[in-house]
Biopython code that builds the backbone (N, CA, C, O; Angstrom):
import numpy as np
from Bio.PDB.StructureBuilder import StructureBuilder

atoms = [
    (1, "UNK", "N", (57.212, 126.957, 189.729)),
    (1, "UNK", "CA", (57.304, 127.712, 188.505)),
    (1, "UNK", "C", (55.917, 128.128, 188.054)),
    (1, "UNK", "O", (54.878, 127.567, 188.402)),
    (2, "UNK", "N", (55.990, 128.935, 187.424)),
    (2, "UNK", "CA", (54.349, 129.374, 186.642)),
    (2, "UNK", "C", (54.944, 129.745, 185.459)),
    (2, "UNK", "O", (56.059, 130.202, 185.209)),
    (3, "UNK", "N", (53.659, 129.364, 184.534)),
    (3, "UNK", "CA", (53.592, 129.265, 183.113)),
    (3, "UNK", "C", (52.728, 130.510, 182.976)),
    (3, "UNK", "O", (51.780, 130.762, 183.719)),
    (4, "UNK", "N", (53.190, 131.363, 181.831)),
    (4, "UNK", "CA", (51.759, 132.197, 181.168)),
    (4, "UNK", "C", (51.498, 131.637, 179.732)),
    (4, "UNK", "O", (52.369, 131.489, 178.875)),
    (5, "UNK", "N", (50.278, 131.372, 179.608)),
    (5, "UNK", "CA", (50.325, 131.263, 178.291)),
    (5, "UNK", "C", (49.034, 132.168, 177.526)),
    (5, "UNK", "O", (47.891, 132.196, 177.983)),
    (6, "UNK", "N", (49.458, 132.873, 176.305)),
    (6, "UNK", "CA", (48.591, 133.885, 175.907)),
    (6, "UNK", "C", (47.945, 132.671, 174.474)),
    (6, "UNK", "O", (48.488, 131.694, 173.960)),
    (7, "UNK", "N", (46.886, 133.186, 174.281)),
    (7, "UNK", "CA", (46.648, 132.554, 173.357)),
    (7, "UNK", "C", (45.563, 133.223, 172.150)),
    (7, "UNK", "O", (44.504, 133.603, 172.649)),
    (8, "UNK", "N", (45.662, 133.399, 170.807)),
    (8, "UNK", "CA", (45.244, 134.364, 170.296)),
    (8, "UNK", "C", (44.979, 133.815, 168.840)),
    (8, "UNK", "O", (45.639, 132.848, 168.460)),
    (9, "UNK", "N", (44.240, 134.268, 168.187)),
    (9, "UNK", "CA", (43.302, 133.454, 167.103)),
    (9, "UNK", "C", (44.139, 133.626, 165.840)),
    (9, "UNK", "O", (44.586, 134.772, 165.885)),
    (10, "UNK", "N", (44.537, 133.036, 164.784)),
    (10, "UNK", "CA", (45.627, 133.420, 164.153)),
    (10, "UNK", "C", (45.486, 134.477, 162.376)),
    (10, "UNK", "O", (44.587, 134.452, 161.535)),
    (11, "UNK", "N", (46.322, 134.990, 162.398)),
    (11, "UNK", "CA", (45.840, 136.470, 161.245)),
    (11, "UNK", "C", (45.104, 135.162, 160.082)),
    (11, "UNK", "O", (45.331, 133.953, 160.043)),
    (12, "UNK", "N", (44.181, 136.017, 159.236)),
    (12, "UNK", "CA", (42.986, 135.969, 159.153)),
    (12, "UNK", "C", (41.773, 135.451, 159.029)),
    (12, "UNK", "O", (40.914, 135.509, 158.149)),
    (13, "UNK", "N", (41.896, 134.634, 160.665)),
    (13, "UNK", "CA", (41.079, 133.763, 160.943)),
    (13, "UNK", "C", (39.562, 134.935, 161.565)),
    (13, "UNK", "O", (40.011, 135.197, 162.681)),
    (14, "UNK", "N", (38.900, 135.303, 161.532)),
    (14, "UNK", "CA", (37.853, 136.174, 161.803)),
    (14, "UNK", "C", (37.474, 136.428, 163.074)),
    (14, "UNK", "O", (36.948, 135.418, 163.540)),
    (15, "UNK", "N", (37.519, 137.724, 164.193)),
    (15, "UNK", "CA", (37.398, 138.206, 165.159)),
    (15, "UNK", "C", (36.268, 138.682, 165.270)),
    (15, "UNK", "O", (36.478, 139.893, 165.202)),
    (16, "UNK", "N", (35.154, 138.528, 165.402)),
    (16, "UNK", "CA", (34.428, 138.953, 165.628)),
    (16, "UNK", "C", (33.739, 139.606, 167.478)),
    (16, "UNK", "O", (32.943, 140.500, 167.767)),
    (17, "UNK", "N", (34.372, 138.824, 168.160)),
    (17, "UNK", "CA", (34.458, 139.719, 169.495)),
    (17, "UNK", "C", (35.429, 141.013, 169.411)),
    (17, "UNK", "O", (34.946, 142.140, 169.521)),
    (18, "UNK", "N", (36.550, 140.849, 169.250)),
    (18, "UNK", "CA", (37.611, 141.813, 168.802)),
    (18, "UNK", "C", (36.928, 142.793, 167.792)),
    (18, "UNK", "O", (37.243, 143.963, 168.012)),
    (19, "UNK", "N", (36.026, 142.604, 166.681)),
    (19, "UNK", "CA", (35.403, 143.492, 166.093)),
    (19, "UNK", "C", (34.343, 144.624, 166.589)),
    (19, "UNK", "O", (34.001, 145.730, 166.170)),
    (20, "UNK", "N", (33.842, 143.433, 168.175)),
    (20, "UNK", "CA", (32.817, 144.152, 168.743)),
    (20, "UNK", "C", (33.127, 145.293, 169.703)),
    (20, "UNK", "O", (32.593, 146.358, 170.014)),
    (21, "UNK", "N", (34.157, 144.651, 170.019)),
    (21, "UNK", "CA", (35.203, 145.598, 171.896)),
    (21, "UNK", "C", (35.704, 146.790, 170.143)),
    (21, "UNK", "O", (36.059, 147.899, 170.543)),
    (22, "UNK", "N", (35.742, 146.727, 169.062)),
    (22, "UNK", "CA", (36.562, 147.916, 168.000)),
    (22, "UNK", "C", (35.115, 149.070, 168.209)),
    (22, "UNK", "O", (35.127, 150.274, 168.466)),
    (23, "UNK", "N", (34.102, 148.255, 168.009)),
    (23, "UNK", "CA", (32.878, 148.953, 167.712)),
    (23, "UNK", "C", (32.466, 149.819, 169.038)),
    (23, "UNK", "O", (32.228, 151.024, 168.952)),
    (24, "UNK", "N", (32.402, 149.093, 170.282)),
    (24, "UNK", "CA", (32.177, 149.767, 171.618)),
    (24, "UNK", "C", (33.195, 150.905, 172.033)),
    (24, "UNK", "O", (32.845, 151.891, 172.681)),
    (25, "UNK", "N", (34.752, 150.629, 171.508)),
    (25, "UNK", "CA", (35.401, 151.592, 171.768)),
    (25, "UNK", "C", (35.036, 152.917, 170.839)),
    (25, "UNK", "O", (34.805, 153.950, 171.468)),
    (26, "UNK", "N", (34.988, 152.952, 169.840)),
    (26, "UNK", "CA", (34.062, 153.892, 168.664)),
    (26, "UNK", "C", (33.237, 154.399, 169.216)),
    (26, "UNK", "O", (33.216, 155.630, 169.193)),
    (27, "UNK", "N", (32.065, 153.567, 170.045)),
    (27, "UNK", "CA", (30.933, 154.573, 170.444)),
    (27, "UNK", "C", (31.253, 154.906, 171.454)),
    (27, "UNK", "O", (30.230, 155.432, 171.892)),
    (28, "UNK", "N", (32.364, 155.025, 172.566)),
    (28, "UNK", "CA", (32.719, 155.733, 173.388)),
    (28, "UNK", "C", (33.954, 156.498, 173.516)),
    (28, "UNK", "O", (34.669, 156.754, 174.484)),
    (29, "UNK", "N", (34.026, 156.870, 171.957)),
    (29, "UNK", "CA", (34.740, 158.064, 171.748)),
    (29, "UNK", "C", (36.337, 157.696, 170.843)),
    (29, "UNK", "O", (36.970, 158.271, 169.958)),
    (30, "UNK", "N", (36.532, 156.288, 171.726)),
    (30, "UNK", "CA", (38.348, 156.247, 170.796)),
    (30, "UNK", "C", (37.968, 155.893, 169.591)),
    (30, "UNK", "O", (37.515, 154.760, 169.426)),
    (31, "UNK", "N", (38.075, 156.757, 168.560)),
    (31, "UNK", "CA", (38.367, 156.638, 167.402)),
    (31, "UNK", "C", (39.486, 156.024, 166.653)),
    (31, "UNK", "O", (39.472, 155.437, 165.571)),
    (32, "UNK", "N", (40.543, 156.308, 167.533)),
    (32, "UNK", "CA", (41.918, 155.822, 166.960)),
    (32, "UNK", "C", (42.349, 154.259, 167.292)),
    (32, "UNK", "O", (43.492, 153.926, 167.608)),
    (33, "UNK", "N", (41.217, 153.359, 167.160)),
    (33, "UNK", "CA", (41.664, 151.987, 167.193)),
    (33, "UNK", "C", (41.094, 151.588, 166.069)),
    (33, "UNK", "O", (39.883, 151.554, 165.851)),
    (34, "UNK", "N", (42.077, 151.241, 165.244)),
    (34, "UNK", "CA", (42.008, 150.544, 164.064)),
    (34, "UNK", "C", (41.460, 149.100, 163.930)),
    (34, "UNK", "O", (40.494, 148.795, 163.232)),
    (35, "UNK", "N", (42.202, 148.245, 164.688)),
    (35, "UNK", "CA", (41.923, 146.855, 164.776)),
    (35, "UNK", "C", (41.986, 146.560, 165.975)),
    (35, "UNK", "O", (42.867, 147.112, 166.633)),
    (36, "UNK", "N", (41.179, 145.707, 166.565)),
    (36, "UNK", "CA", (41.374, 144.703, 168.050)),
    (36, "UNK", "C", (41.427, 143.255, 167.484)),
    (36, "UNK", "O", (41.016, 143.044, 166.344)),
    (37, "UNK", "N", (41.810, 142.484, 168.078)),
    (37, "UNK", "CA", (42.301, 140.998, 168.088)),
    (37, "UNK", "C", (42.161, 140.705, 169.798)),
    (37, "UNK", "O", (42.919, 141.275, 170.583)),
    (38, "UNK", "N", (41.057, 139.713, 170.278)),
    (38, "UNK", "CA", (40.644, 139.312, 171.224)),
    (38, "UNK", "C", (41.251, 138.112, 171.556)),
    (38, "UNK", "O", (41.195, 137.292, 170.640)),
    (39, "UNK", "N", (42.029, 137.591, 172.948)),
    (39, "UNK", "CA", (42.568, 136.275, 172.894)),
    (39, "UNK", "C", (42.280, 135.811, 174.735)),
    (39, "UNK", "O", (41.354, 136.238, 175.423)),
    (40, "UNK", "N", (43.101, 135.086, 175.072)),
    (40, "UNK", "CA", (42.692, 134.686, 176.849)),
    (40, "UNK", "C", (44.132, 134.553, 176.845)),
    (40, "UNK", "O", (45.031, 134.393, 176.019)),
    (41, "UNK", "N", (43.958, 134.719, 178.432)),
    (41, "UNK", "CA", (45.614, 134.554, 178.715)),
    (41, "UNK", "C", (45.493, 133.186, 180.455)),
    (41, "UNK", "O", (44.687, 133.232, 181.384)),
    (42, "UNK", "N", (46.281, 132.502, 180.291)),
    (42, "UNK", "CA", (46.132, 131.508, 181.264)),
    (42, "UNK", "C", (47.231, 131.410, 181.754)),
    (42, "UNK", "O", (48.158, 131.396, 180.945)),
    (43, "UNK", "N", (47.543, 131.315, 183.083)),
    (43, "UNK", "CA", (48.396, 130.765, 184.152)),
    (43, "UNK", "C", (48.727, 130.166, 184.990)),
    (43, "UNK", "O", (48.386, 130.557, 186.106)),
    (44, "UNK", "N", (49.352, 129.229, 184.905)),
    (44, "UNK", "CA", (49.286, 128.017, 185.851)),
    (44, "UNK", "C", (50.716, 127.902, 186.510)),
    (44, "UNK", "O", (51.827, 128.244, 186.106)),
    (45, "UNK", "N", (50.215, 127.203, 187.853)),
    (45, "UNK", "CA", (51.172, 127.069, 188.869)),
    (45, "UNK", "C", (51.695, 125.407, 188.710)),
    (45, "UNK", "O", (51.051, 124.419, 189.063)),
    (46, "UNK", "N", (52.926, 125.429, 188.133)),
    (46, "UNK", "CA", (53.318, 124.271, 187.891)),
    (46, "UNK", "C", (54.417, 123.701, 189.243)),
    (46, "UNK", "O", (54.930, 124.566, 189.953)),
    (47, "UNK", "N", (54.745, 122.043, 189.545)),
    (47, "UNK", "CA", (55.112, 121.630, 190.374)),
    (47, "UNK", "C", (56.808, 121.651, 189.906)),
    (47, "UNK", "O", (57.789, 121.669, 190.649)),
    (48, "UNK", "N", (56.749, 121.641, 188.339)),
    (48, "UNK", "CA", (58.264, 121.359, 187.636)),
    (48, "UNK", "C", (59.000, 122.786, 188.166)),
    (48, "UNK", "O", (58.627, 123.934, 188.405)),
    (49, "UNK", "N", (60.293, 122.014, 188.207)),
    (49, "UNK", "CA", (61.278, 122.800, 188.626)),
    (49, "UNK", "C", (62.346, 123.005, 188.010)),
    (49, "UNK", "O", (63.169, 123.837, 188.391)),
    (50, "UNK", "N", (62.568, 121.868, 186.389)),
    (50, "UNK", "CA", (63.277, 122.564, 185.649)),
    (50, "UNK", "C", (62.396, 123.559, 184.165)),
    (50, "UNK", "O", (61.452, 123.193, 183.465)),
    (51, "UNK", "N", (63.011, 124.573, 184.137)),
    (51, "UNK", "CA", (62.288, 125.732, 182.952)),
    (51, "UNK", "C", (62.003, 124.810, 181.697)),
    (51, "UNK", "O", (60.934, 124.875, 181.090)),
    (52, "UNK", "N", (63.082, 123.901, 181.327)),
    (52, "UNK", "CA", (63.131, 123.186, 180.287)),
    (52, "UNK", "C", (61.818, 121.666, 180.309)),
    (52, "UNK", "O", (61.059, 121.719, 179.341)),
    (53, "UNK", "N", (61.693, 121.076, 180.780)),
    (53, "UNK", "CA", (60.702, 120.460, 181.026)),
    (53, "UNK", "C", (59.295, 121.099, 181.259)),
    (53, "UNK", "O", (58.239, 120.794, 180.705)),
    (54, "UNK", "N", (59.537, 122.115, 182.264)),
    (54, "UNK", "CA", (57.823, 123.024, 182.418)),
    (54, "UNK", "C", (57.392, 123.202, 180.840)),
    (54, "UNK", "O", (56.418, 122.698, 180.280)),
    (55, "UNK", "N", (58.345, 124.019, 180.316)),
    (55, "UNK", "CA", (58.378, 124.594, 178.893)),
    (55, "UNK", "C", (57.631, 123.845, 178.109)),
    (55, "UNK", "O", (56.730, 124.468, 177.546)),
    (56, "UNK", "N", (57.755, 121.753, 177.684)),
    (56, "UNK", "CA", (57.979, 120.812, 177.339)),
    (56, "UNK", "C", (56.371, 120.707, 177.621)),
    (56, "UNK", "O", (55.490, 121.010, 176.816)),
    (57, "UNK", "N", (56.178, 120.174, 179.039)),
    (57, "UNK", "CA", (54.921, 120.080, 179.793)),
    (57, "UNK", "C", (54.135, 121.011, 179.344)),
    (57, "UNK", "O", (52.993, 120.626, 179.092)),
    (58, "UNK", "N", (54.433, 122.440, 179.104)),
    (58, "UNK", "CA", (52.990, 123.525, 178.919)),
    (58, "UNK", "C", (52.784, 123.403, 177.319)),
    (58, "UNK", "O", (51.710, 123.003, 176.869)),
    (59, "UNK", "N", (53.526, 123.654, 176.742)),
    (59, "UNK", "CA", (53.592, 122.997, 174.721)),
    (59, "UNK", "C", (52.529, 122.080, 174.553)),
    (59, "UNK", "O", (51.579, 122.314, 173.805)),
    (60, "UNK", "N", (52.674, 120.837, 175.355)),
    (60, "UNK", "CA", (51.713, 119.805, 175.170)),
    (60, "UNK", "C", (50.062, 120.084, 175.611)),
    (60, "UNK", "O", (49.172, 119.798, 174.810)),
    (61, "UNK", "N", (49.767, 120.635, 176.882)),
    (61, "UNK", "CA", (48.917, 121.264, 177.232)),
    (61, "UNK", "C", (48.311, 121.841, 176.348)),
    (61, "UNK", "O", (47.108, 121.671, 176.151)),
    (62, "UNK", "N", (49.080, 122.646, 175.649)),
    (62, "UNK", "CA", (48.413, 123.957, 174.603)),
    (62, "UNK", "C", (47.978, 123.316, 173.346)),
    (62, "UNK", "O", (46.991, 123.673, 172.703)),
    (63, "UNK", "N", (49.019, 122.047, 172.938)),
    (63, "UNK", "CA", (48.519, 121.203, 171.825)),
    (63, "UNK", "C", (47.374, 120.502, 172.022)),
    (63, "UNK", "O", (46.654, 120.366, 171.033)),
    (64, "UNK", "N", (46.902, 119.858, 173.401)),
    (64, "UNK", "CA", (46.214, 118.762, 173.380)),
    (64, "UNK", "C", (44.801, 119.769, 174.159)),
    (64, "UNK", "O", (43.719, 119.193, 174.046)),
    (65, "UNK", "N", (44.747, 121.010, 174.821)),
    (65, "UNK", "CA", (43.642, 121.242, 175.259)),
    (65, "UNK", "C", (43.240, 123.049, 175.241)),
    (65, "UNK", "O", (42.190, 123.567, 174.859)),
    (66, "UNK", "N", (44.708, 123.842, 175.895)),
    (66, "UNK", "CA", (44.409, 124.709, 175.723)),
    (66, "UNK", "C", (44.280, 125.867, 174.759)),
    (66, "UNK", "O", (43.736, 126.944, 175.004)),
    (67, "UNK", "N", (45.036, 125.382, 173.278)),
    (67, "UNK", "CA", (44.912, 126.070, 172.389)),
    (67, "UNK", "C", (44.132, 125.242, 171.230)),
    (67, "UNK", "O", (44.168, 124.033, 171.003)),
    (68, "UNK", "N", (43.514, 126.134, 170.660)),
    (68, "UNK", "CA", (43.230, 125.343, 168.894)),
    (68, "UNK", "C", (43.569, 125.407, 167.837)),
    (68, "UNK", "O", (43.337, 126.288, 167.009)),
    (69, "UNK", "N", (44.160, 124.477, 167.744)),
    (69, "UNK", "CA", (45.558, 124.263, 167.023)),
    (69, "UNK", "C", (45.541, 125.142, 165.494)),
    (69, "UNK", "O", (46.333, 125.891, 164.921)),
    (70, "UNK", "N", (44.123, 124.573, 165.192)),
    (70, "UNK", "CA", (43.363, 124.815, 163.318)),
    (70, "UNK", "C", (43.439, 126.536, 163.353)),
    (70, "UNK", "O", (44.080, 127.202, 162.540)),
    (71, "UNK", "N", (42.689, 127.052, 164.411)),
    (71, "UNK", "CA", (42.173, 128.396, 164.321)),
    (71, "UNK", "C", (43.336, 129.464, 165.297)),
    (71, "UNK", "O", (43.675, 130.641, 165.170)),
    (72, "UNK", "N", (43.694, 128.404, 166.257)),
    (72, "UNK", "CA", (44.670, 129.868, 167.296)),
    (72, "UNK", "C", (46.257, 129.209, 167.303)),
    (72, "UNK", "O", (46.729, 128.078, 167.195)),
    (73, "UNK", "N", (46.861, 130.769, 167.520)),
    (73, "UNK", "CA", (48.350, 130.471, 168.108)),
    (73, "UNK", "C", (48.461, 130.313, 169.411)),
    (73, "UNK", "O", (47.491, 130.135, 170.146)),
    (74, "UNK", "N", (49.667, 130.366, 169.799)),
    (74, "UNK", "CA", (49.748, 130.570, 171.259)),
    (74, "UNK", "C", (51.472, 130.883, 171.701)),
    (74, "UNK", "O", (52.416, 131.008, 170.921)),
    (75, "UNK", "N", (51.481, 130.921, 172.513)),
    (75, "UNK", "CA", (52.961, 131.817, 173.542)),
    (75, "UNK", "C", (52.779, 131.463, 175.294)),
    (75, "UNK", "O", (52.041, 131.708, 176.249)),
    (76, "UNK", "N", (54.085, 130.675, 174.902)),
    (76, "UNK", "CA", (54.034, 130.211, 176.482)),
    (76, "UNK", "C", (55.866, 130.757, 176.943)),
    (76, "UNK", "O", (56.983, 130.649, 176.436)),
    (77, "UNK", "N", (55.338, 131.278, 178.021)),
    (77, "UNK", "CA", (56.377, 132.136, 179.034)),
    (77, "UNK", "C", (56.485, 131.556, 180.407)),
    (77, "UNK", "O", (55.667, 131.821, 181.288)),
    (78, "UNK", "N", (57.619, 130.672, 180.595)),
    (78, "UNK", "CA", (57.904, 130.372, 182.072)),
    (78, "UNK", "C", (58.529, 131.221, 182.813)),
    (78, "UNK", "O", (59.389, 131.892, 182.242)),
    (79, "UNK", "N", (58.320, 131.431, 184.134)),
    (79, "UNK", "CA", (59.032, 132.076, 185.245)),
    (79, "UNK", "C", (58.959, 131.291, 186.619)),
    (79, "UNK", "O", (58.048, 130.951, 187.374)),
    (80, "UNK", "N", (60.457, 131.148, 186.594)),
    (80, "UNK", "CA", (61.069, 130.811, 187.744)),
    (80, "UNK", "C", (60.742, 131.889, 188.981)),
    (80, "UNK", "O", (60.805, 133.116, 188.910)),
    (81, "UNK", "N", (60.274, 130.842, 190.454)),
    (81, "UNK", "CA", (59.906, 131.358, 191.095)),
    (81, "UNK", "C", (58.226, 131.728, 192.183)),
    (81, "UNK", "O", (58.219, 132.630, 193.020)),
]
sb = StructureBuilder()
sb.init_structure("model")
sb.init_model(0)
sb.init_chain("A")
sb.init_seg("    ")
for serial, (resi, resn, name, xyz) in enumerate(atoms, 1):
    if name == "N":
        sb.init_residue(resn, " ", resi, " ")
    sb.init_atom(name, np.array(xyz, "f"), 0.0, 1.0, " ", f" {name:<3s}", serial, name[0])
structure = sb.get_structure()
């Protein structure tokens, strides 16, 4: 199974990379981006084979290392296969 998990800083906690990729797109012309919000996206190749347990298993992950808890959200997507 593989897990995606996106993970992204939560509304209005302060972006300041996301402010910068707003600013670079500006000076190279797109005007029409209002806001960016900068996050990482991670994927892992898990050994679990039921969805419901992987699911279980990646939650904890995200609680205990890959997300921060205070400042970011996160979204975890299993796929079978």
């Amino acid at each position: 199974m593989k897990a995606k998990v996106h993970v992204t800083l939560k509304q209005g906690v302060l972006d300041p990379q996301g402010k910068a990729v707003q600013h670079a797109l500006a000076a190279l012309g797109f005007d029409g981006v209002n806001d960016v919000r900068q996050g990482k996206f991670i994927e892992l190749e898990l050994t679990e084979t039921d969805p419901k347990k992987a699911e279980t298993e990646v939650e904890a992950m995200c609680q205990k290392l890959l997300a921060n808890m205070v400042i970011e959200d996160y979204r975890v997507d299993i796929l079978e296969g």
